[in-house]
Backbone as a chain_set.jsonl record, in Angstrom:
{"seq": "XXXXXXXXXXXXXXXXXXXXXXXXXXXXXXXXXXXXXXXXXXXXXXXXXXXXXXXXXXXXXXXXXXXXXXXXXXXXXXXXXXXXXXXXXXXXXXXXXXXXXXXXXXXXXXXXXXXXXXXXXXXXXXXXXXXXXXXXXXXXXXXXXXXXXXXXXXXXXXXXXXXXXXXXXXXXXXXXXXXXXX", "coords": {"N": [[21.901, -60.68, -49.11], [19.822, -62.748, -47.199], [18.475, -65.736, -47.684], [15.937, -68.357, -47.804], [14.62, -71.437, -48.67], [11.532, -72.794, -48.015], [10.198, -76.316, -48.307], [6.641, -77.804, -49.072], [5.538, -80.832, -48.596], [6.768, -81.931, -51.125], [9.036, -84.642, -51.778], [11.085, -85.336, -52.958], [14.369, -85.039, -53.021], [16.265, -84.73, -54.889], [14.609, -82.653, -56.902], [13.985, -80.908, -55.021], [16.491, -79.77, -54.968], [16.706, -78.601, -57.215], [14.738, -76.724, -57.724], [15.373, -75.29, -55.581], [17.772, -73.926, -56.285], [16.854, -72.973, -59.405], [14.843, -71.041, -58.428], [16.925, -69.407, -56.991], [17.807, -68.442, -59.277], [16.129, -66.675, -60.814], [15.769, -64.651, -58.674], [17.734, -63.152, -58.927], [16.746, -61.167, -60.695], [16.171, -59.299, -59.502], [17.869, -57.994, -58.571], [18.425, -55.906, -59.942], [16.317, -53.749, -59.005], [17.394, -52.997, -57.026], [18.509, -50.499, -54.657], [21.254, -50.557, -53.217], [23.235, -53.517, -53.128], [22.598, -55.626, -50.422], [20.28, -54.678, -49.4], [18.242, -56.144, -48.621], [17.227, -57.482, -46.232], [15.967, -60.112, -45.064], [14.543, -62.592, -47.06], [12.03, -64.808, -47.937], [10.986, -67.679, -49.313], [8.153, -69.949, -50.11], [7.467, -73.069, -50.848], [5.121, -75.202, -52.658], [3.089, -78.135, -52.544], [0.324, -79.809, -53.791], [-2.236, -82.134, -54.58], [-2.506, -81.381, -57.808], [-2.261, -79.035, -57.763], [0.315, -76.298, -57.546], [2.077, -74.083, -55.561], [3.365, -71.225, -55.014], [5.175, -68.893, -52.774], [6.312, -65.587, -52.337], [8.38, -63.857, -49.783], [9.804, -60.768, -48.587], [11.61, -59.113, -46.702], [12.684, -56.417, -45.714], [14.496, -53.306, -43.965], [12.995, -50.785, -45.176], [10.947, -51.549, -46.254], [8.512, -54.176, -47.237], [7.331, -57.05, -49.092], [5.225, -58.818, -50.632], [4.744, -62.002, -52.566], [2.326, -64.326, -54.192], [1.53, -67.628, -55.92], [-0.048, -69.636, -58.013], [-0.53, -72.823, -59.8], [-0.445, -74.847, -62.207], [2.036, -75.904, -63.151], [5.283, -75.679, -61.112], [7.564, -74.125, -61.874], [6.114, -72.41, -63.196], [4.761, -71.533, -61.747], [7.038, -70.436, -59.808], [7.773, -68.22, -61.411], [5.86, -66.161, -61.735], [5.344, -65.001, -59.206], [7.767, -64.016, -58.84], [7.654, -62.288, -60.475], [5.533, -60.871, -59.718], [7.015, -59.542, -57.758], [8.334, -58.264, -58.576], [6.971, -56.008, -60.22], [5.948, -54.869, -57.448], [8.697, -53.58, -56.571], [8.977, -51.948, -58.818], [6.866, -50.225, -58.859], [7.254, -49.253, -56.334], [10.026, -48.156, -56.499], [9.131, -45.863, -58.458], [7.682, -44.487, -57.459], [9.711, -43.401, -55.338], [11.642, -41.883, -56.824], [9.37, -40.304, -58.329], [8.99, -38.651, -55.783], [11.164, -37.584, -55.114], [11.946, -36.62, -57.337], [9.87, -34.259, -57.351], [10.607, -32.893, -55.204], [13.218, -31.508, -56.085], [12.351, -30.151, -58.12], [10.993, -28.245, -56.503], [12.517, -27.149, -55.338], [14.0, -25.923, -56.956], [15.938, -22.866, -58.165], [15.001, -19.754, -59.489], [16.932, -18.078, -62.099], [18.957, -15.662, -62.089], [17.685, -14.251, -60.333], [18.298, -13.327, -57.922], [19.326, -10.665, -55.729], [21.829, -8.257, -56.02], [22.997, -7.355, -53.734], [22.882, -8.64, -50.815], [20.948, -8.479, -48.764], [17.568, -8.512, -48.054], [14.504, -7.766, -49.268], [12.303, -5.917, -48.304], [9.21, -4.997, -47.458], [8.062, -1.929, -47.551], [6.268, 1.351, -47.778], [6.95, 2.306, -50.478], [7.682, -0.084, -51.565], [6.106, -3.383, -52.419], [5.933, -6.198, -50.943], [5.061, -9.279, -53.068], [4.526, -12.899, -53.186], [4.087, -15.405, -55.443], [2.666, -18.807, -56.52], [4.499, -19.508, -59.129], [2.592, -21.738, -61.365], [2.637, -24.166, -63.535], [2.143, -24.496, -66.742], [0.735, -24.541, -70.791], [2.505, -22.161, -72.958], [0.004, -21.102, -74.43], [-2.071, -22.214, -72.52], [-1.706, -19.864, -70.449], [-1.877, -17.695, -72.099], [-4.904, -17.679, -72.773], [-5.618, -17.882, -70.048], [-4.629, -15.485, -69.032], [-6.385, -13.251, -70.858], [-8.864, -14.352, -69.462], [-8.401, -12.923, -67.045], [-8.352, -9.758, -64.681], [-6.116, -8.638, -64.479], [-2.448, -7.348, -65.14], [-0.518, -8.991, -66.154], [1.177, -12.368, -66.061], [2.848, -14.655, -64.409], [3.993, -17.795, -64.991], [5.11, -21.162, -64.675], [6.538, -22.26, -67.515], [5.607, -25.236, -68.958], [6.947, -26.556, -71.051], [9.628, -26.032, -70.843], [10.025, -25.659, -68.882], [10.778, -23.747, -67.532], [11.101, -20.391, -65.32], [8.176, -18.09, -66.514], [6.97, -14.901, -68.117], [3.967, -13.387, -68.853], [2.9, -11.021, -70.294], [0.31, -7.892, -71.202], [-0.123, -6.335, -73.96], [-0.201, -2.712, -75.386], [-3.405, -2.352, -77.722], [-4.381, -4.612, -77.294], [-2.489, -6.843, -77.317], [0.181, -9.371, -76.449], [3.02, -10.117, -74.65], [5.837, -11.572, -74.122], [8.07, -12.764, -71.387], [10.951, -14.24, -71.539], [13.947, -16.59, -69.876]], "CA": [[20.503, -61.035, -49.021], [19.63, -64.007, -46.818], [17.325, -66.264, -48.656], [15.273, -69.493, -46.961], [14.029, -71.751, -49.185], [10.873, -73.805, -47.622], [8.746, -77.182, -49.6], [6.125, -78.265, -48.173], [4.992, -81.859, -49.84], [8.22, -82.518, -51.941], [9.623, -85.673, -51.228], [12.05, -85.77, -53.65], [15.466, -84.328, -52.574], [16.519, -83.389, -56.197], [13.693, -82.253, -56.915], [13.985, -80.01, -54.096], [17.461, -78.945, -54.757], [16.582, -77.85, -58.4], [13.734, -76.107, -57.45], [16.294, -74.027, -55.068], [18.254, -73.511, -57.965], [15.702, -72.4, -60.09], [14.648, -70.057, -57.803], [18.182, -67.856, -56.716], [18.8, -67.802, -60.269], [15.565, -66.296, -61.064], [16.054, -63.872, -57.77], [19.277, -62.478, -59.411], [16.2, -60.278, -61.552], [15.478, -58.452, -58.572], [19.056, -57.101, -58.132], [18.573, -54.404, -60.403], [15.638, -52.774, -58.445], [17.661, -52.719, -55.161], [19.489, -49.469, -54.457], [22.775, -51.374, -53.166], [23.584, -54.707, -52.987], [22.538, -56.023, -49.353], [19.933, -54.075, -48.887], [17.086, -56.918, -48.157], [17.748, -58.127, -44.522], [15.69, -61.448, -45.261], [13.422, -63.079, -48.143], [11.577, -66.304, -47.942], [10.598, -68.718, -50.258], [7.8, -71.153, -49.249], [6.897, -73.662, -52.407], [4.354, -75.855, -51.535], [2.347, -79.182, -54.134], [-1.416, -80.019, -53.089], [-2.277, -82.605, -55.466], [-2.509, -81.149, -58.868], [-2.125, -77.589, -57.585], [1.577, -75.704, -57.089], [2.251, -73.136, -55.419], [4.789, -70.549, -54.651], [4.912, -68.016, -52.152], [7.446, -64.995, -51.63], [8.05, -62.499, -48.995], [10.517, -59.974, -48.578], [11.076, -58.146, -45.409], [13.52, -54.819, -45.414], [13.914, -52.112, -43.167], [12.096, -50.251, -45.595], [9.854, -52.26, -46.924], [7.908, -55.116, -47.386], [6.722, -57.148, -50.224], [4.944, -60.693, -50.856], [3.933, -62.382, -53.792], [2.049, -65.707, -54.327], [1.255, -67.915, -57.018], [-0.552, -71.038, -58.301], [-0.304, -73.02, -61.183], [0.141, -76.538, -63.011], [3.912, -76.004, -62.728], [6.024, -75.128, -60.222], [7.987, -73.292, -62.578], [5.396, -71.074, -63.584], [4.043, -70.191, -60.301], [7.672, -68.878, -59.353], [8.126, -66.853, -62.474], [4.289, -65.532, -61.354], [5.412, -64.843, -57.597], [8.551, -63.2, -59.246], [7.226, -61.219, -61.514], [4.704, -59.811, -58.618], [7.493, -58.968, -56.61], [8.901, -56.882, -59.616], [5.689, -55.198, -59.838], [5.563, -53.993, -56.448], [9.906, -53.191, -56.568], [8.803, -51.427, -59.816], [6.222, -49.373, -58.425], [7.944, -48.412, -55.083], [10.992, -47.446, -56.947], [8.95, -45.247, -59.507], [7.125, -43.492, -56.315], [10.487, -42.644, -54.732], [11.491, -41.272, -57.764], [8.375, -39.336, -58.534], [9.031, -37.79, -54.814], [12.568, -37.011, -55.221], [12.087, -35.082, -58.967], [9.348, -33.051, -57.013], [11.582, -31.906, -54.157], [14.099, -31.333, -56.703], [11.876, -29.075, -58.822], [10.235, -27.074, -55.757], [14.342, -26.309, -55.047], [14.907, -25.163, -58.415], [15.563, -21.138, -58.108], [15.17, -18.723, -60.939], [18.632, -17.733, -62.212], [19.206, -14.039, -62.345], [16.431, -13.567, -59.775], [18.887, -12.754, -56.941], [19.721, -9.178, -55.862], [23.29, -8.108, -55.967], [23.473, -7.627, -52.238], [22.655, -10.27, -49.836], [20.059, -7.68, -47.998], [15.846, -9.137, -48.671], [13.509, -6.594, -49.767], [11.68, -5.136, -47.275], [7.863, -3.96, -47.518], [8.192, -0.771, -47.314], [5.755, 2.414, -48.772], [6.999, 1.897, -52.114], [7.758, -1.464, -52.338], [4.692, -4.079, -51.676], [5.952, -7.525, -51.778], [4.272, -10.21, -53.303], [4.639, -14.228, -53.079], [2.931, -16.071, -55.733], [3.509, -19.469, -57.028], [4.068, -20.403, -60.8], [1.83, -22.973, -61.943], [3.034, -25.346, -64.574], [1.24, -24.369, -68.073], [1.669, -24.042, -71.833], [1.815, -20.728, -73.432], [-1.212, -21.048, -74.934], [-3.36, -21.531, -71.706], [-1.351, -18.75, -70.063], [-2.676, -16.49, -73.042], [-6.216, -17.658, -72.082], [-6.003, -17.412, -68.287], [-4.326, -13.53, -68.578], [-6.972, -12.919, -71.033], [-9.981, -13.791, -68.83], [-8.768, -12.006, -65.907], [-8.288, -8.461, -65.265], [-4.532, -8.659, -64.3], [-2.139, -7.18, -66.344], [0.69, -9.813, -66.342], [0.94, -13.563, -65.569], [3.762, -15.126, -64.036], [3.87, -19.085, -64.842], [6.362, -22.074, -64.977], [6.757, -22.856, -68.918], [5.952, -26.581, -69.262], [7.602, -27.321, -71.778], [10.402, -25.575, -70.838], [10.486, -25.759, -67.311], [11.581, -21.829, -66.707], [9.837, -19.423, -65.65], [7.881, -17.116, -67.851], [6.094, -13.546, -67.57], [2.896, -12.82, -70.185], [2.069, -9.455, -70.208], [-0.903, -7.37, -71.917], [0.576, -4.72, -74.644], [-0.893, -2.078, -76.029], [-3.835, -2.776, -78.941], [-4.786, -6.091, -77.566], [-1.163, -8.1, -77.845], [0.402, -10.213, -75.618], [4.476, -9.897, -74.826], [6.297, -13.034, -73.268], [9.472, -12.6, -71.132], [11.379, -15.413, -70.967], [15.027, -16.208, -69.936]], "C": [[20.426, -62.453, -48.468], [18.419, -64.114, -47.175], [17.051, -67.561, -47.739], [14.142, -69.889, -47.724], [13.301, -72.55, -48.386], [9.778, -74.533, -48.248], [8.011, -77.369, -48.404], [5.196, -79.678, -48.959], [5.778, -82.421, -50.635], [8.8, -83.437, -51.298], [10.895, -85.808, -51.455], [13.408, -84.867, -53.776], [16.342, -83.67, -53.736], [15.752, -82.701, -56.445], [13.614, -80.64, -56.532], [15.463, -78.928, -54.393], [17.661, -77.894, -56.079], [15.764, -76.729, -58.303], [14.781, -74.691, -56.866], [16.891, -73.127, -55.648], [18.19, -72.218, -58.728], [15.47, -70.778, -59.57], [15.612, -68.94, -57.518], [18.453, -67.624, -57.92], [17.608, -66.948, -60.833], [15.524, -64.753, -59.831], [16.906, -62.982, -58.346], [18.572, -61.305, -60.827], [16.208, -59.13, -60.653], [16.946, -57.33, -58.06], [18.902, -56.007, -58.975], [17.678, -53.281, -59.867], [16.142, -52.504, -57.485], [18.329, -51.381, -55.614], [20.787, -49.952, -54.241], [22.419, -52.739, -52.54], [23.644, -54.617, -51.096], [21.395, -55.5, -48.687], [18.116, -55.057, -48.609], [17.696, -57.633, -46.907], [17.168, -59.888, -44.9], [14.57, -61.243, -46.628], [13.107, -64.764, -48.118], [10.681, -66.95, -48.585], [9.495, -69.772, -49.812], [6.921, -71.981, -50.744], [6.373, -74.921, -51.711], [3.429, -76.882, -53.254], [1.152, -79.634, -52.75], [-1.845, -80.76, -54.307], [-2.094, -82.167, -56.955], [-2.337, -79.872, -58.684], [-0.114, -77.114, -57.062], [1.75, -74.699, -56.576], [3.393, -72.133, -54.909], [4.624, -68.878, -54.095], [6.54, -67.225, -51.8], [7.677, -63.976, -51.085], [9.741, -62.041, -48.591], [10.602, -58.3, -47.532], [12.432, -57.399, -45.332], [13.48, -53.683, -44.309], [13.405, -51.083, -43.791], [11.02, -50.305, -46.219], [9.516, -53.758, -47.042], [6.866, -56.0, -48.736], [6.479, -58.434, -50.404], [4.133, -60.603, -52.05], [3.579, -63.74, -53.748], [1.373, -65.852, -55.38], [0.703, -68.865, -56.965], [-0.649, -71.403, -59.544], [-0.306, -74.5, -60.767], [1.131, -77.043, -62.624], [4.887, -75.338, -61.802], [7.005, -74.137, -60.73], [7.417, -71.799, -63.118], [4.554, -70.387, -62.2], [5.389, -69.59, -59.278], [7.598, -68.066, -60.322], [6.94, -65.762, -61.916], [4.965, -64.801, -60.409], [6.68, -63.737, -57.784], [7.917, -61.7, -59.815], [5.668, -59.947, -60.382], [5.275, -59.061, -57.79], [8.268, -57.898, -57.618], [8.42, -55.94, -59.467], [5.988, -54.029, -59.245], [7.145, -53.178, -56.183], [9.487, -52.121, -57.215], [8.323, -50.14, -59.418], [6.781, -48.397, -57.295], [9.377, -47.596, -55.644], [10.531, -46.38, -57.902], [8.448, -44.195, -58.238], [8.767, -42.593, -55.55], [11.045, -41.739, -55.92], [10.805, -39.724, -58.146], [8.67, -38.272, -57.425], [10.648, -37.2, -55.152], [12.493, -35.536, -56.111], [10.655, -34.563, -58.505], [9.705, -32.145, -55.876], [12.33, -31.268, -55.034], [13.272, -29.735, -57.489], [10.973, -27.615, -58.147], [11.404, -26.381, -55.138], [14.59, -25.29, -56.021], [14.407, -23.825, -58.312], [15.855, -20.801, -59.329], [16.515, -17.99, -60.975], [18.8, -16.311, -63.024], [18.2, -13.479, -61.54], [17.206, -12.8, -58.458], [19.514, -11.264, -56.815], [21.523, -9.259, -55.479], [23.874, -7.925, -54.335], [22.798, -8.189, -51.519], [21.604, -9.542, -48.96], [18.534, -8.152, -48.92], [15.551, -7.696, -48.713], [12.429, -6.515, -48.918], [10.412, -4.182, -47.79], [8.284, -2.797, -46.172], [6.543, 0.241, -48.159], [5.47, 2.17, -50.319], [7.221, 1.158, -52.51], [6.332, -2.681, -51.638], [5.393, -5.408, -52.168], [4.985, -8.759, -51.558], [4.265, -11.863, -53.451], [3.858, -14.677, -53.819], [3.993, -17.238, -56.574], [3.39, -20.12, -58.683], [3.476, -21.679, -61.195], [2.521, -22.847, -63.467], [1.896, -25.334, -66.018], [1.279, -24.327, -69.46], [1.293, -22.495, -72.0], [0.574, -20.413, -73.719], [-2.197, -20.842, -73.822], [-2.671, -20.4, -71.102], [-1.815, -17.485, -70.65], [-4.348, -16.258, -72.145], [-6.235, -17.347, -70.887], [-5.883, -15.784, -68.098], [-5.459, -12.946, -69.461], [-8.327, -12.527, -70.16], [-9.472, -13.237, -67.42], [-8.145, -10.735, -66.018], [-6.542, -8.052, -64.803], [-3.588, -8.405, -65.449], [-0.64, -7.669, -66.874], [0.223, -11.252, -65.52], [2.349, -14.045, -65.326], [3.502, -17.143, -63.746], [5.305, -20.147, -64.801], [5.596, -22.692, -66.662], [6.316, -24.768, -68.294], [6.767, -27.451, -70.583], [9.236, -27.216, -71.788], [11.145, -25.859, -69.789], [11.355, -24.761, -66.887], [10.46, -21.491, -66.301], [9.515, -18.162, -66.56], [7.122, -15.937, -67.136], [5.436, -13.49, -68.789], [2.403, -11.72, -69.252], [1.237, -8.576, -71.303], [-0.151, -6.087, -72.474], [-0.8, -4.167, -74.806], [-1.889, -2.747, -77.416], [-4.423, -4.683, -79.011], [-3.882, -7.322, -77.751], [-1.232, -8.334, -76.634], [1.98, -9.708, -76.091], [4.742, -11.065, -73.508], [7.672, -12.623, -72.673], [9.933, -14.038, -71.267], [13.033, -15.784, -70.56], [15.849, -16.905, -71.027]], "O": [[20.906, -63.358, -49.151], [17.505, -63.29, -47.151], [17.929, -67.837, -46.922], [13.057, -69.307, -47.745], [14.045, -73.299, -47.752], [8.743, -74.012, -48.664], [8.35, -77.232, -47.229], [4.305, -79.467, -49.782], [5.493, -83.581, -50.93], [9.159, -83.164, -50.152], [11.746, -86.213, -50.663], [13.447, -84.002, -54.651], [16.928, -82.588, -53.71], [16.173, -81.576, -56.175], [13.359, -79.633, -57.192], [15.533, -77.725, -54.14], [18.348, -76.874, -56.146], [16.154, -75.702, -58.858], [14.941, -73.585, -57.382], [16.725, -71.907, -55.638], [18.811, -71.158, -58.802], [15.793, -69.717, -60.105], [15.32, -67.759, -57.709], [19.263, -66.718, -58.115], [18.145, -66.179, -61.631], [15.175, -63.714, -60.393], [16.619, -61.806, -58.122], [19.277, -60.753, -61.671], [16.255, -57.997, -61.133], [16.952, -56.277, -57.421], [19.406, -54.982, -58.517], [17.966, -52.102, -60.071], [15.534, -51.702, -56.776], [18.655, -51.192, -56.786], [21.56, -49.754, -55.178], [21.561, -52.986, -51.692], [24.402, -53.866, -50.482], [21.305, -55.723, -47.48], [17.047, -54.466, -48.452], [18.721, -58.314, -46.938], [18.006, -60.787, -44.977], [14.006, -60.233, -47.049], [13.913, -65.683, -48.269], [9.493, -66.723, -48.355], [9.961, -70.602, -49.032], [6.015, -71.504, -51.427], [6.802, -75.517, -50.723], [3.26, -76.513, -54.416], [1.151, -79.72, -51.522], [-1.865, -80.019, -55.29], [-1.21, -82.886, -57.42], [-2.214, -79.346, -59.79], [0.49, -77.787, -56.227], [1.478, -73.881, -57.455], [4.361, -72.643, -54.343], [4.141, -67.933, -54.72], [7.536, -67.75, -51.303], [7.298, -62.954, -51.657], [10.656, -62.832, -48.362], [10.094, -57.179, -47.552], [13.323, -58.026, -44.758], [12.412, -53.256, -43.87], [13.236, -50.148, -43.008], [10.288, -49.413, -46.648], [10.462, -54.534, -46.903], [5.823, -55.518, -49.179], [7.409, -59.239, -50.356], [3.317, -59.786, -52.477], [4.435, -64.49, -53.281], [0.73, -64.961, -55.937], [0.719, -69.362, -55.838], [-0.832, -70.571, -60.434], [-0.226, -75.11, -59.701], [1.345, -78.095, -62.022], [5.138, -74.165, -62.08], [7.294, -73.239, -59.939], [7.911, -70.693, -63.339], [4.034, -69.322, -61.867], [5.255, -68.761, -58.378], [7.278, -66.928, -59.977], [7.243, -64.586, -61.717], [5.266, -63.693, -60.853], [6.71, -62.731, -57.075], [7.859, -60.511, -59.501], [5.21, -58.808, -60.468], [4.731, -58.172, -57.135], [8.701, -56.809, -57.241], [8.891, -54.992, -58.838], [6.2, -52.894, -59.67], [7.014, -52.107, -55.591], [9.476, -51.104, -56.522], [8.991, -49.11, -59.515], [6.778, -47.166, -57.305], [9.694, -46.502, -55.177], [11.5, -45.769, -58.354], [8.962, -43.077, -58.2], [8.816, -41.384, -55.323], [10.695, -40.571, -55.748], [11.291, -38.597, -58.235], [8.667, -37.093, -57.78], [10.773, -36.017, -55.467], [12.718, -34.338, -55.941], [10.013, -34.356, -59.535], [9.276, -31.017, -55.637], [12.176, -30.062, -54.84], [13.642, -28.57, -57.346], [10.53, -26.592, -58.669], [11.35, -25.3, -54.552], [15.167, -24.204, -55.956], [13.236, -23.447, -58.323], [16.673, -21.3, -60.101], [17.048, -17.424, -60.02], [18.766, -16.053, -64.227], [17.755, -12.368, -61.83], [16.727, -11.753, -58.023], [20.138, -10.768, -57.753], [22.174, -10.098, -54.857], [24.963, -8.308, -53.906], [21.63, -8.094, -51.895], [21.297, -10.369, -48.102], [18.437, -8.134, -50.147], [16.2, -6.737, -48.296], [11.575, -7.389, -49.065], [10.478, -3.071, -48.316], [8.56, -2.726, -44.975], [5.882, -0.321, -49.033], [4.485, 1.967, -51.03], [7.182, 1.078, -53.737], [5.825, -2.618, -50.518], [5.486, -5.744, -53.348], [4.39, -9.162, -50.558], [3.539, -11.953, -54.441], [2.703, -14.633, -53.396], [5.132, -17.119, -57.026], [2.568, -20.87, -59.212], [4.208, -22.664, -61.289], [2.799, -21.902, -64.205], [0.984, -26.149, -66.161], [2.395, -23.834, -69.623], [0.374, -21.821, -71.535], [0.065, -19.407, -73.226], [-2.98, -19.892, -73.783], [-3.453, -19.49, -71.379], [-2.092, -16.461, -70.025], [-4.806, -15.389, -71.402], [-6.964, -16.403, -70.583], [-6.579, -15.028, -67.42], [-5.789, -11.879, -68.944], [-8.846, -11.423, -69.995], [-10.382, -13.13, -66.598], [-7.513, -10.406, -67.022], [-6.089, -6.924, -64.998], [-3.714, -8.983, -66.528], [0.136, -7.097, -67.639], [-0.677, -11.357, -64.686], [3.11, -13.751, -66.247], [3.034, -17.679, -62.742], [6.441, -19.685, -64.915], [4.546, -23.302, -66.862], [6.809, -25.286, -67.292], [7.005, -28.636, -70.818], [9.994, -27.944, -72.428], [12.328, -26.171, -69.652], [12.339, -24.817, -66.15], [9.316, -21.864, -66.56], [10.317, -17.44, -67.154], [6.743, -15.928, -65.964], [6.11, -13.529, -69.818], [1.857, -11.572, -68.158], [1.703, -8.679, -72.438], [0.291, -5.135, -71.831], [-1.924, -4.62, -74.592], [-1.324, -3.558, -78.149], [-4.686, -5.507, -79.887], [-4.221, -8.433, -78.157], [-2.059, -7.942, -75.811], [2.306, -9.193, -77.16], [4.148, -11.303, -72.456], [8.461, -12.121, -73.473], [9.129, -14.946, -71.06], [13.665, -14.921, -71.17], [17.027, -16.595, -71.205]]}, "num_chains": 1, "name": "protein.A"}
């Protein structure tokens, strides 16, 4: 990760070099949101004093992303932690979104296990066979009861939520209900 610290107003050359400091060792939070080590091309620092005002600005440019945070404060200290803690945030968030997309590819992969026919030949509408494509929605038992109740269908094919299989409710005799499940 190349880093580029810039003051703007600081006179004072320790000052300045603590500040630097300060700053990569507070950076060294951000390594746990990366995927691998190296993977920020640049990030730049620009800390800046306006009489009684501090501020601290930081941007972070990737080939997949982009992310700035700025701060103001009393203390120069507290407007990086601020500027930090914004760039968590937005790490936070973007890493929870890829995530979220991943474990829903993952779960629109997931095949039903024992659903496959013994020979490698598809099933073919034919006369006597009519095939049908439908997709399990995500429900508990309970509304699955209700939904096959109000309609006139005489089975329901859902994905369990709590389970995360799939299930079959079907209408017995006398008004019951019968659940497959695997």
């Amino acid at each position: 990760m190349q880093v580029t610290v810039t003051t703007r107003h600081i006179d004072d050359p320790q000052k300045v070099e603590n500040l630097k400091k300060y700053v990569l060792k507070k950076l060294k939070k951000l390594e746990r949101y990366i995927e691998s080590k190296g993977s920020f091309s640049e990030t730049k620092i620009v800390l800046g004093v306006e009489k009684f005002r501090n501020t601290a600005e930081i941007i972070i440019n990737s080939g997949t992303f982009k992310a700035m945070s700025s701060s103001e404060s009393e203390d120069m200290h507290t407007a990086i932690d601020r500027a930090i803690d914004g760039i968590i945030k937005q790490l936070k968030k973007q890493t929870e979104k890829r995530i979220k997309t991943k474990r829903k590819k993952q779960k629109e992969e997931i095949t039903v296990k024992g659903s496959e026919t013994t020979d490698s030949t598809p099933v073919e509408e034919s006369d006597d066979v009519i095939v049908e494509r439908i997709t399990a929605k995500p429900m508990s038992v309970e509304e699955a009861i209700l939904q096959l109740r109000v309609s006139d269908a005489n089975f329901l094919t859902f994905r369990n939520s709590e389970t995360g299989e799939i299930n079959v409710l079907y209408k017995r005799k006398g008004n019951k209900m019968g659940l497959i499940s695997p």
